[in-house]
C-alpha positions in Angstrom: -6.0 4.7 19.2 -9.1 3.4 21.1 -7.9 2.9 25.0 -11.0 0.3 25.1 -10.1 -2.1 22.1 -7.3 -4.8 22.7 -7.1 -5.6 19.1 -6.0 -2.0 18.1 -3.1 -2.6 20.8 -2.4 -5.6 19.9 -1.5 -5.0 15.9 0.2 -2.2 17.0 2.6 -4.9 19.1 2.4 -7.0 15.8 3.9 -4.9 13.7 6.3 -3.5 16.0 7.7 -6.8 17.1 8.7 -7.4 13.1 10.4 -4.2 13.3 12.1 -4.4 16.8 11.8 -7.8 18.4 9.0 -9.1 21.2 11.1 -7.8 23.8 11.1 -4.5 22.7 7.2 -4.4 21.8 6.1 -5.3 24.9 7.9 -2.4 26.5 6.0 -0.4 24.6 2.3 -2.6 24.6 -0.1 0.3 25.3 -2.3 0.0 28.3 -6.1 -0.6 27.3 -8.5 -0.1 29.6 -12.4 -1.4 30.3 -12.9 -4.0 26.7 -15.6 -5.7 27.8 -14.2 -8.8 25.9 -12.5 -11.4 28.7 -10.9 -13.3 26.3 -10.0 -9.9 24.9 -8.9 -9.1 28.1 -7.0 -12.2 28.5 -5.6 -11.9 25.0 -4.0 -8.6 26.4 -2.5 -10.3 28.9 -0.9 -12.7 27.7 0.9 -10.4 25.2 1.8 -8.1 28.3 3.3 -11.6 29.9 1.0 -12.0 33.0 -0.6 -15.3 31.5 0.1 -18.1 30.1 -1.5 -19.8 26.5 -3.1 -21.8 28.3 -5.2 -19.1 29.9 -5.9 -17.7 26.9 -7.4 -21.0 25.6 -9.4 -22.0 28.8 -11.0 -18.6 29.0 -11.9 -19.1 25.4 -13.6 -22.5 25.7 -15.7 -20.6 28.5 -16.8 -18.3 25.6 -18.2 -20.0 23.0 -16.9 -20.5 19.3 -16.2 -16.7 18.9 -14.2 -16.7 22.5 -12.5 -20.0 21.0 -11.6 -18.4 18.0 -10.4 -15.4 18.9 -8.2 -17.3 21.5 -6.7 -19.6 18.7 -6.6 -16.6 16.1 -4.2 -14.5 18.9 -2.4 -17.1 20.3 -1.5 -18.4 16.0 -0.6 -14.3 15.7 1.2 -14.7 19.0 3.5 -17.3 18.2 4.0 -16.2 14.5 6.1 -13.3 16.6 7.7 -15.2 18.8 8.9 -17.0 15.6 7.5 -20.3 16.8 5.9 -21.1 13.0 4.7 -24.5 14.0 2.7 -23.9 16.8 1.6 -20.7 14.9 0.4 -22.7 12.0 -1.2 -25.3 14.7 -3.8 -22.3 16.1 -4.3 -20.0 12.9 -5.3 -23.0 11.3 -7.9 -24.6 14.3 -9.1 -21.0 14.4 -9.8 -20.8 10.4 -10.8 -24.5 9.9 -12.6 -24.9 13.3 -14.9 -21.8 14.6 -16.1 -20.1 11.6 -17.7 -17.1 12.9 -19.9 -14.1 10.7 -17.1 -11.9 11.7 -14.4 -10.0 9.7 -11.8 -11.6 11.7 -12.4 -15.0 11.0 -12.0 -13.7 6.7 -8.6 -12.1 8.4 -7.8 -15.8 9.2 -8.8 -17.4 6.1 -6.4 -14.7 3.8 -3.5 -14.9 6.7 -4.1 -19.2 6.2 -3.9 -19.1 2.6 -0.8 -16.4 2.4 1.2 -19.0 4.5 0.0 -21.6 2.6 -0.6 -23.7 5.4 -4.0 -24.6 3.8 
């Protein structure tokens, strides 16, 4: 566990909430303190419930194409949870199709786009 990296707290809430609901995973989100990425930051928020999806997506249109995909890429992975497919399709795909970034995360979106077929 890395205290500093959202992301690492953030699969972790993934996989639990397959296992035991999104109730349940956010009681047990762990804290993460001083990432130096804001939409990181705001990406850990909204999974704790103290923002909104539409935070997450302003903060990432402040940011660039890597703070817009990562805000589209979380908020897909979000909603894919929550069991809301549709509007989890809707960001996965904008994130894959629309801010290709050199980054290992945006290959993670391509596989997870193709494995859902929702190419």
């Amino acid at each position: 566990m890395n205290a500093q990296d959202v992301e690492e707290t953030v699969w972790r809430y993934l996989c639990m909430a397959r296992l035991v609901g999104v109730k349940e995973a956010r009681n047990f989100l762990l804290t993460v303190k001083n990432d130096p990425r804001r939409i990181m930051q705001t990406v850990y928020n909204l999974y704790a419930g103290n923002c909104t999806p539409d935070d997450v997506v302003g903060v990432g249109k402040l940011e660039g194409d890597r703070g817009n995909f990562y805000s589209h890429l979380y908020l897909g992975l979000y909603y894919e949870a929550e069991n809301n497919l549709d509007l989890a399709q809707e960001y996965i795909v904008k994130a894959a199709d629309n801010y290709k970034i050199d980054d290992y995360m945006w290959y993670l979106a391509q596989v997870h786009k193709k494995l859902r077929r929702w190419v």
